[in-house]
C-alpha positions in Angstrom: -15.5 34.4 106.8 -18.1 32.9 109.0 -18.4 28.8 109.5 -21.3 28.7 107.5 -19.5 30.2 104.5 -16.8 27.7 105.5 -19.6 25.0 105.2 -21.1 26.0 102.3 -17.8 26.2 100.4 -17.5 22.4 101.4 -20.6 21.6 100.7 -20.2 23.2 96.9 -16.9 21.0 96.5 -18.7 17.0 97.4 -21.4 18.3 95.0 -19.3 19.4 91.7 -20.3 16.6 89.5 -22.1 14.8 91.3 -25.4 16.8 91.5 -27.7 14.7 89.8 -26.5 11.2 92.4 -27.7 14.0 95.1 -30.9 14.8 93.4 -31.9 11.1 92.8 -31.4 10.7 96.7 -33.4 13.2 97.4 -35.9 12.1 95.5 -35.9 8.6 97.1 -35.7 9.9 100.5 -38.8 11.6 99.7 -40.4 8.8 98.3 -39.7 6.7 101.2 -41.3 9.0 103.8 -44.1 9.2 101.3 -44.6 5.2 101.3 -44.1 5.2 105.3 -46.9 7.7 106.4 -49.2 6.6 103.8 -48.5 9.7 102.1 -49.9 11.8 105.0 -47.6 14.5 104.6 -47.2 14.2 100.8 -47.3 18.0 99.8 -44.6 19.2 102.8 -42.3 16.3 101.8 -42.8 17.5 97.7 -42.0 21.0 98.8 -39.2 19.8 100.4 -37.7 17.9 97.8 -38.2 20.8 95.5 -36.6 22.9 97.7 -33.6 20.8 98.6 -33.3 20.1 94.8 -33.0 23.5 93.6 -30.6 24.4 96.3 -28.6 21.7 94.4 -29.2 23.4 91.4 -27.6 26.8 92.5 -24.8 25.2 94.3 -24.1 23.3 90.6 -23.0 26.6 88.9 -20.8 28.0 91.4 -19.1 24.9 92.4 -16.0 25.9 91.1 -16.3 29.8 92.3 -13.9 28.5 95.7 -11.8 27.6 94.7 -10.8 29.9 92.2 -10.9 32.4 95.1 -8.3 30.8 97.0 
């Protein structure tokens, strides 16, 4: 097992039930950078947030797949 799948598992366990807190901050985050450069950069920081919310997404399902490994 490399450290990222050591990470990973982590990550999976802080986000089990509480994807949709994550998602609102990423959504906010996004919003923010949007209001600060005039929203300059608004279709790289939508992609992002897209992105980093349907990573959120897959991690939501297998949350529990760790664990049940060990």
């Amino acid at each position: 097992m490399s450290i990222f799948d050591d990470i990973k598992g982590k990550a999976e366990q802080l986000l089990h039930g509480h994807e949709d807190v994550v998602k609102d901050g990423i959504e906010k985050a996004g919003d923010f950078i949007d209001d600060k450069t005039g929203d300059k950069f608004k279709d790289q920081i939508d992609g992002a947030q897209s992105a980093a919310s349907n990573f959120v997404d897959g991690l939501g399902g297998d949350a529990q797949a760790p664990e049940e490994q060990a």
